[in-house]
N, CA, C and O of each residue as an XYZ file, in Angstrom:
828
protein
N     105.283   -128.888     57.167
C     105.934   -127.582     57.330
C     104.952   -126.591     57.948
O     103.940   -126.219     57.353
N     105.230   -126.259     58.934
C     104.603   -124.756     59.843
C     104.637   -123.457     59.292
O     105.731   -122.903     59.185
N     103.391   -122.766     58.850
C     103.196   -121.781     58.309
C     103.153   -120.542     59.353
O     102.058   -120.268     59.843
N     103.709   -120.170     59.531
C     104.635   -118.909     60.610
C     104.194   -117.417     59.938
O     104.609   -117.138     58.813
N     103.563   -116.727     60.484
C     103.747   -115.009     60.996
C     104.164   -114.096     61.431
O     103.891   -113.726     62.573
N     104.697   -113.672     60.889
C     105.454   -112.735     61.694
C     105.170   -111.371     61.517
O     105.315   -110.701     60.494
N     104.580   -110.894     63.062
C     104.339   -109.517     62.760
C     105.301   -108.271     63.297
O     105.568   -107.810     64.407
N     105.641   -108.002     62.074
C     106.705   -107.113     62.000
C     106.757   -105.765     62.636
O     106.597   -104.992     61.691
N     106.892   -105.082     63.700
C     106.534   -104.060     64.327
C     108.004   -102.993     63.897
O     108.419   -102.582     64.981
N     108.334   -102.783     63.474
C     109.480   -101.991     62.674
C     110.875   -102.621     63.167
O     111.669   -101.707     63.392
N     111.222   -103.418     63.317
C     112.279   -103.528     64.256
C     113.627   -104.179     63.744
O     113.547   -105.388     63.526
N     114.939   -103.538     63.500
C     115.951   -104.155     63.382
C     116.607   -105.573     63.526
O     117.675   -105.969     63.061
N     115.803   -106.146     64.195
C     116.140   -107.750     64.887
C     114.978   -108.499     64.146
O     114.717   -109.485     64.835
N     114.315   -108.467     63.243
C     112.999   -109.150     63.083
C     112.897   -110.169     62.334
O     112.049   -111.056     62.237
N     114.615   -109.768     61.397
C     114.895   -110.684     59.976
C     115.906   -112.034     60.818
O     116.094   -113.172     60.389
N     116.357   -111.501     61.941
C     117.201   -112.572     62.742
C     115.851   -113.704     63.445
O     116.061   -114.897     63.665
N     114.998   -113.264     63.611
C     114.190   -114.306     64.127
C     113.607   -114.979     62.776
O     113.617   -116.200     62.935
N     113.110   -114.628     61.522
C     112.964   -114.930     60.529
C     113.634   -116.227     60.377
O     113.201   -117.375     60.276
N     115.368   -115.482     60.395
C     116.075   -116.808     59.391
C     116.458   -118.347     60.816
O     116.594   -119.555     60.622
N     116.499   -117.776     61.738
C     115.579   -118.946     62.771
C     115.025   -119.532     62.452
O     115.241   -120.741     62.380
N     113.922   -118.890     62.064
C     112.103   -119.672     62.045
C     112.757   -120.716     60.676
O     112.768   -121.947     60.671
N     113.279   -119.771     59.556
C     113.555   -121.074     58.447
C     114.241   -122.075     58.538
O     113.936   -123.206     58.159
N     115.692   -121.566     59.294
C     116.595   -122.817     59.593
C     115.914   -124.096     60.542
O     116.611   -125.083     60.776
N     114.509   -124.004     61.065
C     113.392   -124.896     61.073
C     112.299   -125.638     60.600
O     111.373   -126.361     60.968
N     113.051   -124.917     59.202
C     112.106   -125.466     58.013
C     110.764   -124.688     58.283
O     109.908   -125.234     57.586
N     110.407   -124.016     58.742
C     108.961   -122.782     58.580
C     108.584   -122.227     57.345
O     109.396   -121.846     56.503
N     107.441   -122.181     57.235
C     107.443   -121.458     55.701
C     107.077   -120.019     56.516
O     106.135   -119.979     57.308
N     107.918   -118.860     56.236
C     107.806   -117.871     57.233
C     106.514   -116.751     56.259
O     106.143   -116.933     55.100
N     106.160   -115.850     57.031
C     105.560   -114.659     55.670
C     105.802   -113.396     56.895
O     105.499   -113.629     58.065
N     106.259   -112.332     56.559
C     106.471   -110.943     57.264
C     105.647   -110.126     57.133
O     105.673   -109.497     56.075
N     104.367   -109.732     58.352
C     103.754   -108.327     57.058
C     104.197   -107.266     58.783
O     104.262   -107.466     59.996
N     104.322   -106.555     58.153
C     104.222   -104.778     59.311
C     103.215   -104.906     59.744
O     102.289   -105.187     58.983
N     102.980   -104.749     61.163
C     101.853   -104.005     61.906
C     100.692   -102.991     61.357
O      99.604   -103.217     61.886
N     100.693   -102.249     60.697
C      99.970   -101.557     59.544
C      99.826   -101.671     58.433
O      99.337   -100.799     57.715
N     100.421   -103.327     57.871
C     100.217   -103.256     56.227
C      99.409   -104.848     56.484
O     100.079   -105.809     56.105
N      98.416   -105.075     56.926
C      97.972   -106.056     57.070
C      96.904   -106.322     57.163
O      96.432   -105.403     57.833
N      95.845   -107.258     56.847
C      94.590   -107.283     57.130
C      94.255   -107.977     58.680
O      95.197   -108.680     59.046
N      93.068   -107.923     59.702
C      92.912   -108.486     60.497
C      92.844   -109.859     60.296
O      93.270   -110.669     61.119
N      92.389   -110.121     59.365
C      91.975   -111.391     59.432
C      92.672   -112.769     58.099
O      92.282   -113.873     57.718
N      94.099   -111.671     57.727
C      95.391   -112.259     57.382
C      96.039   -113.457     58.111
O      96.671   -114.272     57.439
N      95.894   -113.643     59.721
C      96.485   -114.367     60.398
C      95.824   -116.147     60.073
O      96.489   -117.182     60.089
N      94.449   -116.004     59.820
C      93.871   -116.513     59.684
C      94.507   -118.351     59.007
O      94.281   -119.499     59.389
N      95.167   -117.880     58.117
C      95.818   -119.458     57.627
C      97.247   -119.888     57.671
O      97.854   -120.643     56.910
N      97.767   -119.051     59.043
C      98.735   -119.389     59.310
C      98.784   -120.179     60.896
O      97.956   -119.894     61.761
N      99.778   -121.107     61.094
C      99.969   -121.963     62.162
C      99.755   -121.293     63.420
O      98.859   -121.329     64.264
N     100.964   -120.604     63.280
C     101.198   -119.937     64.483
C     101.400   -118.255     63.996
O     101.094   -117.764     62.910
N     101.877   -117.734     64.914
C     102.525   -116.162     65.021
C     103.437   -115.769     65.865
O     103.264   -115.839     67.082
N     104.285   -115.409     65.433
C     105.322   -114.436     66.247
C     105.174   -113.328     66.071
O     104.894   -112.970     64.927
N     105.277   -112.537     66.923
C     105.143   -110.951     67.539
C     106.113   -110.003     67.791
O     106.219   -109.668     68.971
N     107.217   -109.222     66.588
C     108.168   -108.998     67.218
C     108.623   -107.717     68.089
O     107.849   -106.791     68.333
N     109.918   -107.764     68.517
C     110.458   -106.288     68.727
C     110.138   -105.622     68.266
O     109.606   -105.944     67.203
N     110.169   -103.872     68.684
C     110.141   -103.154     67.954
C     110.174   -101.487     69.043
O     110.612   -101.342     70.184
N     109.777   -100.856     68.470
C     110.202    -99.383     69.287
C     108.887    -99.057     69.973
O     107.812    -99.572     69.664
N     109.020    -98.393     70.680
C     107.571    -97.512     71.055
C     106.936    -98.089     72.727
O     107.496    -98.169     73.820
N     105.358    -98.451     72.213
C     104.517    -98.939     73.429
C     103.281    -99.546     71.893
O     103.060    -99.236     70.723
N     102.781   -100.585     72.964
C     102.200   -101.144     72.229
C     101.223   -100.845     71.581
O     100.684   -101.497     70.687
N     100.891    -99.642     72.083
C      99.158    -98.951     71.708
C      99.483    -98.204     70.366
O      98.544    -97.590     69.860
N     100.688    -98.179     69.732
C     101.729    -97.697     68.608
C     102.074    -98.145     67.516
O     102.792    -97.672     66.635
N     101.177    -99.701     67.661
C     101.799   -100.763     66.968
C     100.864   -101.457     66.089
O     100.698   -102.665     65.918
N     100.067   -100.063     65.366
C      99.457   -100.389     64.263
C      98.059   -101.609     64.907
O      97.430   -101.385     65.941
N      97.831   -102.850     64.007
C      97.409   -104.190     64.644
C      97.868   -104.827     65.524
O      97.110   -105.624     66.076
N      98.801   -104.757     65.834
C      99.272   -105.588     66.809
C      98.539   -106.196     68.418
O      98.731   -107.298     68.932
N      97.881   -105.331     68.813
C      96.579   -105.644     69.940
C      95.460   -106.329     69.465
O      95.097   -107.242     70.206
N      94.759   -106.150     68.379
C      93.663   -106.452     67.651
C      93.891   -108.108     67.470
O      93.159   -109.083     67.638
N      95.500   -107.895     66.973
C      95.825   -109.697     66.579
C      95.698   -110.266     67.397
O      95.182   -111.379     67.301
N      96.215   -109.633     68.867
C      96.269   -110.682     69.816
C      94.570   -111.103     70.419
O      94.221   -112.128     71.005
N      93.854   -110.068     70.077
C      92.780   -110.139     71.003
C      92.081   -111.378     70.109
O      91.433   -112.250     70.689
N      92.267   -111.389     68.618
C      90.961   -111.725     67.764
C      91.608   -113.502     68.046
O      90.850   -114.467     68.137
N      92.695   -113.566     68.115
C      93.937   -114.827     67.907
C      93.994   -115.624     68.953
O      94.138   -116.846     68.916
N      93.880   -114.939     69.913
C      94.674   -115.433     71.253
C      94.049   -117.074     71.460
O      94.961   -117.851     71.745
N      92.854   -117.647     71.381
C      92.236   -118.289     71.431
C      91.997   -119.690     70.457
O      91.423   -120.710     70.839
N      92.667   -119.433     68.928
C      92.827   -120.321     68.008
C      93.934   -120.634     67.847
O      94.258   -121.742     67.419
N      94.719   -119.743     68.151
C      96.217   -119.499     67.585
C      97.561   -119.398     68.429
O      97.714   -118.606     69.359
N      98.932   -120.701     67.784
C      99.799   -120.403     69.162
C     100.690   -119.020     68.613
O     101.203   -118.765     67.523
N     100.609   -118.206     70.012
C     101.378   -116.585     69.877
C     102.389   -116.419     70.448
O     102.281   -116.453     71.674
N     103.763   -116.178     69.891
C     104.985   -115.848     70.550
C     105.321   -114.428     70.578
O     105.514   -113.795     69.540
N     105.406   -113.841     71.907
C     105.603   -112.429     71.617
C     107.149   -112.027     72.221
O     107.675   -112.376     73.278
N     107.535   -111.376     71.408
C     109.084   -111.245     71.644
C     109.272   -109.376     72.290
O     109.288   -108.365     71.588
N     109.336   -109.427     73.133
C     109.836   -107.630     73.648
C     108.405   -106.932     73.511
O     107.448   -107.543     73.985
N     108.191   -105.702     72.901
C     107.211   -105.448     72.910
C     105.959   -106.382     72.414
O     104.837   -106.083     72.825
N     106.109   -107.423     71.604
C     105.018   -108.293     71.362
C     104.582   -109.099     73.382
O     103.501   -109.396     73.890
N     105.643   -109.151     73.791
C     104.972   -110.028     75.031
C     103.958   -108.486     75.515
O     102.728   -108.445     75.534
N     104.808   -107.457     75.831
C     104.432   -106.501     76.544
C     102.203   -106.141     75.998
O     101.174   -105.973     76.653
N     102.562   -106.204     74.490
C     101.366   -106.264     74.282
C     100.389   -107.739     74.609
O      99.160   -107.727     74.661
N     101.146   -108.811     74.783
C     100.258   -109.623     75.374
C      99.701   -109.224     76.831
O      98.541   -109.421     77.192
N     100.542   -108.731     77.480
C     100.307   -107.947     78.309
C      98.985   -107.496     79.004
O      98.160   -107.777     79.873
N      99.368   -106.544     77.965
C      98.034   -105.396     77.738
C      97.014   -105.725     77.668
O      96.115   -105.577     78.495
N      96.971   -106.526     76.065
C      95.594   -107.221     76.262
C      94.493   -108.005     77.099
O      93.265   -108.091     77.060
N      95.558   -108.556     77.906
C      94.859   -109.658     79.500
C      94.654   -108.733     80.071
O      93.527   -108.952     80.514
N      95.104   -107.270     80.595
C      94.510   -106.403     81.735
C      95.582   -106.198     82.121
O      95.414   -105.236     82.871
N      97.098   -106.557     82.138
C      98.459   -106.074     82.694
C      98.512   -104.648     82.092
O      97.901   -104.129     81.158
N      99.744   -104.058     83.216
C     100.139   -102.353     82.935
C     101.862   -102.515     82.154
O     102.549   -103.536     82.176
N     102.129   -101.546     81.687
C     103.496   -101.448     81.618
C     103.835   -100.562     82.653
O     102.989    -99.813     83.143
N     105.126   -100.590     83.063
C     106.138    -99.790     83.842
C     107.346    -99.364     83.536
O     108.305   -100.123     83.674
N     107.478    -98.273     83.140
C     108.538    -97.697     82.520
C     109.992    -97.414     83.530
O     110.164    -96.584     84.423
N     110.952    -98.507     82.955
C     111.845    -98.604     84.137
C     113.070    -97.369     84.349
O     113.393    -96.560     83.479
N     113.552    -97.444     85.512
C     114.300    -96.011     85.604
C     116.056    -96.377     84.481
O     116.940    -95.694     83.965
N     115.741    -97.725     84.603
C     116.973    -98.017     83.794
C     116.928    -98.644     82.444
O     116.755    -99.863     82.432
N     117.047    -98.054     81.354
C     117.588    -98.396     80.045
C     118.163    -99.358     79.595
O     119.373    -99.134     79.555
N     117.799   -100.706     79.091
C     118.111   -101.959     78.972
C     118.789   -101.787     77.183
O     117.967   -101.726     76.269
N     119.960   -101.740     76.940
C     119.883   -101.572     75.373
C     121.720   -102.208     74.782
O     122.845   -101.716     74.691
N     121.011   -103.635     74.494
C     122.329   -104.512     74.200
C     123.008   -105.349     75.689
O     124.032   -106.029     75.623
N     122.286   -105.157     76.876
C     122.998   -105.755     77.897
C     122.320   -107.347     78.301
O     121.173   -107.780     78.187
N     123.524   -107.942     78.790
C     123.186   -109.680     79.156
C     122.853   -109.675     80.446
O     123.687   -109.283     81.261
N     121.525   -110.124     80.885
C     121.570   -110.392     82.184
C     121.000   -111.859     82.539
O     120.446   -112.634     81.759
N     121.250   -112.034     83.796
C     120.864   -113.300     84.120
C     118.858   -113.536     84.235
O     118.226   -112.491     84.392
N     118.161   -114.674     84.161
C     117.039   -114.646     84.379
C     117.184   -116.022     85.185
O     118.200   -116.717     85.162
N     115.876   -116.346     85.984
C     116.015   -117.147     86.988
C     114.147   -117.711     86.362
O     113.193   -116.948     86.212
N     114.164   -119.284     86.114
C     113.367   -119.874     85.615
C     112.080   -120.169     86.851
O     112.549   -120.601     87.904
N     110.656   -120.001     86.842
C     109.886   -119.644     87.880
C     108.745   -121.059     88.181
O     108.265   -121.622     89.165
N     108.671   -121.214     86.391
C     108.002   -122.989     86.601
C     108.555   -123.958     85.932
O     109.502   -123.715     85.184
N     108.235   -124.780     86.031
C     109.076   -126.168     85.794
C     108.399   -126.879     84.089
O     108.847   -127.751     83.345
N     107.143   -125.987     84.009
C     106.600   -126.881     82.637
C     106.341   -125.521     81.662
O     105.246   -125.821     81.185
N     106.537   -124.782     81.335
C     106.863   -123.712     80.365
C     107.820   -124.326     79.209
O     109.047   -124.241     79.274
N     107.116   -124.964     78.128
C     107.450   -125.686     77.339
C     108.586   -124.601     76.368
O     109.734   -124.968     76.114
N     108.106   -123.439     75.973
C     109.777   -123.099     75.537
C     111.053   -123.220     76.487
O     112.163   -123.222     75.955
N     111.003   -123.263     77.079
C     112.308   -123.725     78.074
C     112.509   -125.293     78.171
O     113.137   -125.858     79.066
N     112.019   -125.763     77.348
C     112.287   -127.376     77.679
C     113.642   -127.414     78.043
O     114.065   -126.260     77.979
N     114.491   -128.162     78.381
C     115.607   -128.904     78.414
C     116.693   -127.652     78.787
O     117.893   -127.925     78.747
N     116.433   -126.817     79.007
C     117.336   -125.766     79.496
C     117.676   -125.528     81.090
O     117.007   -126.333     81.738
N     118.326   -124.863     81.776
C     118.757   -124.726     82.702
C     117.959   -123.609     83.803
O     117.644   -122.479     83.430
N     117.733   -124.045     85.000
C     116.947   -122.935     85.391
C     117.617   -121.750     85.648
O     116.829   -121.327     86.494
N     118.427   -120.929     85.574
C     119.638   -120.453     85.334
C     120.190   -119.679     84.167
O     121.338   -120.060     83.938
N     119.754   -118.638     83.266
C     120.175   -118.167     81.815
C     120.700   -117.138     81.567
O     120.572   -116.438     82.571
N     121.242   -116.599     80.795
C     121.993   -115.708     80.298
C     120.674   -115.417     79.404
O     119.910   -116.309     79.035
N     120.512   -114.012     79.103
C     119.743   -113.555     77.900
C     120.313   -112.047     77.396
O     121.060   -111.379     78.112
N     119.876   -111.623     76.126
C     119.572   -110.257     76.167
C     119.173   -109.377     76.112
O     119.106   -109.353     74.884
N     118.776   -108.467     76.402
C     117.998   -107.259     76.635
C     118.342   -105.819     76.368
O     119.290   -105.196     76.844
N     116.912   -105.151     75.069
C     116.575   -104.603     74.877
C     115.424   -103.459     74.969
O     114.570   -103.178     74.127
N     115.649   -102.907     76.195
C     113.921   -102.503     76.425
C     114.344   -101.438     77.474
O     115.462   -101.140     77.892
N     112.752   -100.817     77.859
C     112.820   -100.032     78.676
C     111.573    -99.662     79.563
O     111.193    -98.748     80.295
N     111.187   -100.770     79.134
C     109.636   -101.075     79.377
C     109.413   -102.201     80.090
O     109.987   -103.167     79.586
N     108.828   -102.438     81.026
C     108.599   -104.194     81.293
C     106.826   -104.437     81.784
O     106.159   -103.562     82.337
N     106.501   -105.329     81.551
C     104.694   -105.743     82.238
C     105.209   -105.683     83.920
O     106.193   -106.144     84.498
N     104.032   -104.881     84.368
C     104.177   -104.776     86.033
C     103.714   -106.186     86.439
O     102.890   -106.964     85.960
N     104.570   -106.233     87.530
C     104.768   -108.028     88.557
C     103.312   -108.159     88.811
O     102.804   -109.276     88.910
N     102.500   -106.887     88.939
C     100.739   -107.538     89.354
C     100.058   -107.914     88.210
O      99.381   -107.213     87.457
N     100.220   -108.674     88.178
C      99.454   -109.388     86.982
C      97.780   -109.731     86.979
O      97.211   -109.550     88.055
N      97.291   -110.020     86.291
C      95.692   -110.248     86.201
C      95.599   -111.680     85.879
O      96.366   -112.255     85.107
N      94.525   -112.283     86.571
C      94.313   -113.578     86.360
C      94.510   -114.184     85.447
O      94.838   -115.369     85.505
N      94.356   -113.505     84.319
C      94.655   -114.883     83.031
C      96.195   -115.039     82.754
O      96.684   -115.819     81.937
N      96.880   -114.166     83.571
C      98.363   -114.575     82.735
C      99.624   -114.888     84.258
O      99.563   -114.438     85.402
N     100.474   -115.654     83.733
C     101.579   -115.882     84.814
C     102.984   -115.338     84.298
O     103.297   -114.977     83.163
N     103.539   -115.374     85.160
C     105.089   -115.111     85.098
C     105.836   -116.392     84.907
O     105.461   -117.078     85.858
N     106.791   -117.181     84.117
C     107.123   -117.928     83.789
C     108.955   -117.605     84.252
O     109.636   -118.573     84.592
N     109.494   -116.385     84.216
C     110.808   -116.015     84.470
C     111.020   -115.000     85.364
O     109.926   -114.585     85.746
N     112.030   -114.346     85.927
C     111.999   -113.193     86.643
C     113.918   -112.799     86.213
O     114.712   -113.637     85.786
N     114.170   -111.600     86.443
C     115.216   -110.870     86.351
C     115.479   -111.182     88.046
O     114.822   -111.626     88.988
N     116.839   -110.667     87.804
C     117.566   -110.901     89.494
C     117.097   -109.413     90.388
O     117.382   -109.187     91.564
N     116.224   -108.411     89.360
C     115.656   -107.474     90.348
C     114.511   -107.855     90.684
O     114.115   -107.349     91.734
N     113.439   -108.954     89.912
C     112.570   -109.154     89.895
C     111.279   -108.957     89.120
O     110.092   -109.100     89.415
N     112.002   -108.534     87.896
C     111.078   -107.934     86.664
C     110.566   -109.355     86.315
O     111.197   -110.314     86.762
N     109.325   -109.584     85.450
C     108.575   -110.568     84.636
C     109.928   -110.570     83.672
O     110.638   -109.566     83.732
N     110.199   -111.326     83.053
C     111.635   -111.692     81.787
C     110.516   -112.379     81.103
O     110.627   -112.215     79.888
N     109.104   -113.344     81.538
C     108.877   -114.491     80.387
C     107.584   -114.197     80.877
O     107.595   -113.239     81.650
N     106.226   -114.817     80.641
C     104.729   -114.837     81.033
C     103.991   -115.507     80.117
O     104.735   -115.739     79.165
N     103.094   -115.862     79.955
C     101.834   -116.945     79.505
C     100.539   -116.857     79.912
O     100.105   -116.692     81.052
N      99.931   -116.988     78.830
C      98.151   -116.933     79.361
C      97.859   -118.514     80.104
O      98.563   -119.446     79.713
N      96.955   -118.735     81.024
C      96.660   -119.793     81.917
C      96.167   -120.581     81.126
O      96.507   -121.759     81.232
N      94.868   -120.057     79.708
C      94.453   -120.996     79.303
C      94.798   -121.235     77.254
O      94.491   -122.078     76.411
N      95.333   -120.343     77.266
C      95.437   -120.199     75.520
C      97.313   -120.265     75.470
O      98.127   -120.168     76.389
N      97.497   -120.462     74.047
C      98.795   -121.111     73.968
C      99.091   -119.604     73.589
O      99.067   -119.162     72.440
N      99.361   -118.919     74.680
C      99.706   -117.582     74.079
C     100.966   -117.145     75.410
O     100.616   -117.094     76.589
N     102.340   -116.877     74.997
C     103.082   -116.607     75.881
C     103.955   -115.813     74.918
O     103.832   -115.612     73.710
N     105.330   -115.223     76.238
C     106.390   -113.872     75.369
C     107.659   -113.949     76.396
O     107.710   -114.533     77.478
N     108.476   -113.330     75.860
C     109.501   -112.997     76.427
C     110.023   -111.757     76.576
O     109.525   -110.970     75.772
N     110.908   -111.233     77.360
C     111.034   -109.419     77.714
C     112.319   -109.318     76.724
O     112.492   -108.434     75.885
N     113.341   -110.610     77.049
C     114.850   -110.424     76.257
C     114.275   -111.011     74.704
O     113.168   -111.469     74.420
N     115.405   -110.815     73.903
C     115.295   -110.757     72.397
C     116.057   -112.482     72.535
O     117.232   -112.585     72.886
N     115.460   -113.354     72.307
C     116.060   -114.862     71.789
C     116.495   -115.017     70.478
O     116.487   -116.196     70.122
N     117.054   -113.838     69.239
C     117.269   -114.103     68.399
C     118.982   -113.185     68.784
O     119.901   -112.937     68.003
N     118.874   -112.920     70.061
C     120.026   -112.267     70.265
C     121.267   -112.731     70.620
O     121.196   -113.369     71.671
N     122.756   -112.648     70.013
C     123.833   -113.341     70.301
C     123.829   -113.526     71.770
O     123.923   -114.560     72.431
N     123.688   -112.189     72.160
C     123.575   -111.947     73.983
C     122.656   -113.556     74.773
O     122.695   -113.836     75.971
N     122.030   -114.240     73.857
C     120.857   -114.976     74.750
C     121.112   -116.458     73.912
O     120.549   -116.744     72.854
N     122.011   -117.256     74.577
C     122.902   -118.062     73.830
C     121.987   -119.291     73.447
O     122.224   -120.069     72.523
N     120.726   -119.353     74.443
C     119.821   -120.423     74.447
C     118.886   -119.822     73.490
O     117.808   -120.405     73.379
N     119.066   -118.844     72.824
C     116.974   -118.450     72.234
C     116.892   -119.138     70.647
O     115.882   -119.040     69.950
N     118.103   -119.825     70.230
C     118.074   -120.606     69.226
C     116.824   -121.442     69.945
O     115.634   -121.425     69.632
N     117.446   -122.131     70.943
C     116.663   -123.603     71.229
C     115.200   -123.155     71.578
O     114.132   -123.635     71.198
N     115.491   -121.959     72.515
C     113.654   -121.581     73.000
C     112.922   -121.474     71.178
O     112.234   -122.455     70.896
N     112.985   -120.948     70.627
C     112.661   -120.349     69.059
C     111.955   -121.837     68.710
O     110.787   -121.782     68.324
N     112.585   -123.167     68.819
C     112.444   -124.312     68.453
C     111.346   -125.237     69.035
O     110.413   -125.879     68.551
N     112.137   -124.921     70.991
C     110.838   -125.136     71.229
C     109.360   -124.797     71.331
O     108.491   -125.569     71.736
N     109.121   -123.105     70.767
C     108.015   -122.874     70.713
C     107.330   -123.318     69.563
O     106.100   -123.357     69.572
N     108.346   -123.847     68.023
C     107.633   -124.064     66.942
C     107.708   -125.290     67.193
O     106.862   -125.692     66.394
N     108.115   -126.273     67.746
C     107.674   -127.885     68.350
C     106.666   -128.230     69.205
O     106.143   -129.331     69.375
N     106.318   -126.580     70.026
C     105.329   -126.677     71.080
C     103.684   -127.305     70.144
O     103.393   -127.878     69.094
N     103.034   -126.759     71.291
C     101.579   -127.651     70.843
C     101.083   -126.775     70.222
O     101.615   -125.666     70.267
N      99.763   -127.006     69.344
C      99.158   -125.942     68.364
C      97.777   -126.608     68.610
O      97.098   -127.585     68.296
N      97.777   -125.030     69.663
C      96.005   -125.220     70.443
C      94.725   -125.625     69.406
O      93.762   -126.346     69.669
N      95.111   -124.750     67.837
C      94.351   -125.075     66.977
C      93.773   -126.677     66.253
O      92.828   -127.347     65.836
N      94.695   -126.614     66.428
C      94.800   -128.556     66.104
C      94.469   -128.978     66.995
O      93.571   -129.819     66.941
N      94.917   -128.679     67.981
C      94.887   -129.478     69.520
C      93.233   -129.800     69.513
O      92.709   -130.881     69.783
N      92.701   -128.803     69.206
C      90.757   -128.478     69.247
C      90.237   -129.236     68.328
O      89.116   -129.712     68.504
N      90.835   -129.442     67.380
C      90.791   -130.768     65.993
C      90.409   -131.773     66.569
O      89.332   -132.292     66.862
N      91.679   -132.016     66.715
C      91.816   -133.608     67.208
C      90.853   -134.206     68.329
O      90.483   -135.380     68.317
N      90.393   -133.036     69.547
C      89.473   -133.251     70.652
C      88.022   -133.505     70.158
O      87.246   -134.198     70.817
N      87.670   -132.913     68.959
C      86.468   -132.583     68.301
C      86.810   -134.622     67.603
O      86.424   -135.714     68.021
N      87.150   -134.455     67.147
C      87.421   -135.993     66.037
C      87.630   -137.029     67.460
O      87.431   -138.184     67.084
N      87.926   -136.997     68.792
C      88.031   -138.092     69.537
C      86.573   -138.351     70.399
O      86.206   -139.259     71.145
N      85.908   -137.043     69.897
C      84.475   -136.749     70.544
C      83.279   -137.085     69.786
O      82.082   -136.904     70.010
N      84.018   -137.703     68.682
C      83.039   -138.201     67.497
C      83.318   -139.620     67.443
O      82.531   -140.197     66.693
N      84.246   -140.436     68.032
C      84.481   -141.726     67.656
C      83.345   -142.243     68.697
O      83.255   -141.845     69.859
N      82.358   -143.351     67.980
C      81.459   -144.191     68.917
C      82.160   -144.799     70.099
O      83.382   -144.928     70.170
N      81.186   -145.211     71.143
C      81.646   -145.706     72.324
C      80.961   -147.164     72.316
O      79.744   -147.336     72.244
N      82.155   -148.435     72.420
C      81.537   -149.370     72.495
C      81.335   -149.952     73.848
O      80.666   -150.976     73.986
């Protein structure tokens, strides 16, 4: 069983990704952005990053986690959690002229091995909440994984750490697939282990 984080950034939608994470058998734990220690994350699997209001510089720990984490730990950032992944690599936000709040739009899939999208269609329906998005110039460590039909980032990932997000809410009726994405990120790989196992295959003698 996968010991799951969830950092709670105030947000109405946070208990819907929750009962997700359980109907996966997760052992989940919730703390707020400000009721938490840094170094709380520490004995849990992974983390999710959720929605929530504001800009990320607002959001209590929420930067700190990603910075101290990004590197041991796999990170799912959902709406403002991607946006603060964002941030942290050297990306800007851009505050869009249009108000995203409850609407479905289409997203158009950008690479072919972006493991939460396994088995899905390049082609999606999602939904969206925001008003904010990471600007298209991105900084070396991170990619665009999705795009909106105007051309906004929708999805992104760090190049070398298991750290990626999404712009739409996947716990949202509006986003008919974010059951399955939700699944495949807690099936995805867990860099932490991953470093285990490399360490233990680097110790077996060579005959």
């Amino acid at each position: 069983m996968k010991k799951i984080l969830v950092i709670d950034n105030y947000d109405s939608f946070v208990y819907n990704l929750v009962h997700y994470l359980e109907e996966l058998d997760c052992k989940v734990v919730v703390r707020r952005n400000d009721q938490l220690h840094i170094d709380d994350p520490e004995e849990y699997d992974k983390i999710l990053l959720s929605p929530g209001p504001g800009i990320p510089d607002e959001a209590g720990l929420l930067k700190p986690i990603i910075e101290k984490y990004a590197a041991t730990k796999s990170i799912f950032g959902v709406c403002l959690g991607m946006q603060a992944i964002g941030e942290v690599f050297g990306g800007k936000l851009l505050n869009l002229d249009e108000v995203y709040h409850g609407v479905a739009t289409k997203i158009n899939l950008f690479v072919e091995d972006e493991y939460i999208f396994n088995g899905l269609d390049n082609e999606l329906m999602v939904g969206r909440y925001h008003s904010w998005v990471v600007e298209k110039a991105l900084p070396p460590a991170l990619q665009a994984t999705s795009y909106d039909e105007k051309g906004e980032i929708m999805s992104l990932r760090h190049k070398e750490f298991d750290v990626r997000g999404v712009q739409f809410h996947p716990e949202s009726v509006l986003t008919p697939e974010g059951k399955r994405m939700i699944r495949n990120w807690v099936d995805g790989p867990d860099l932490h282990n991953s470093k285990k196992e490399e360490v233990s295959k680097s110790e077996k003698p060579i005959h």
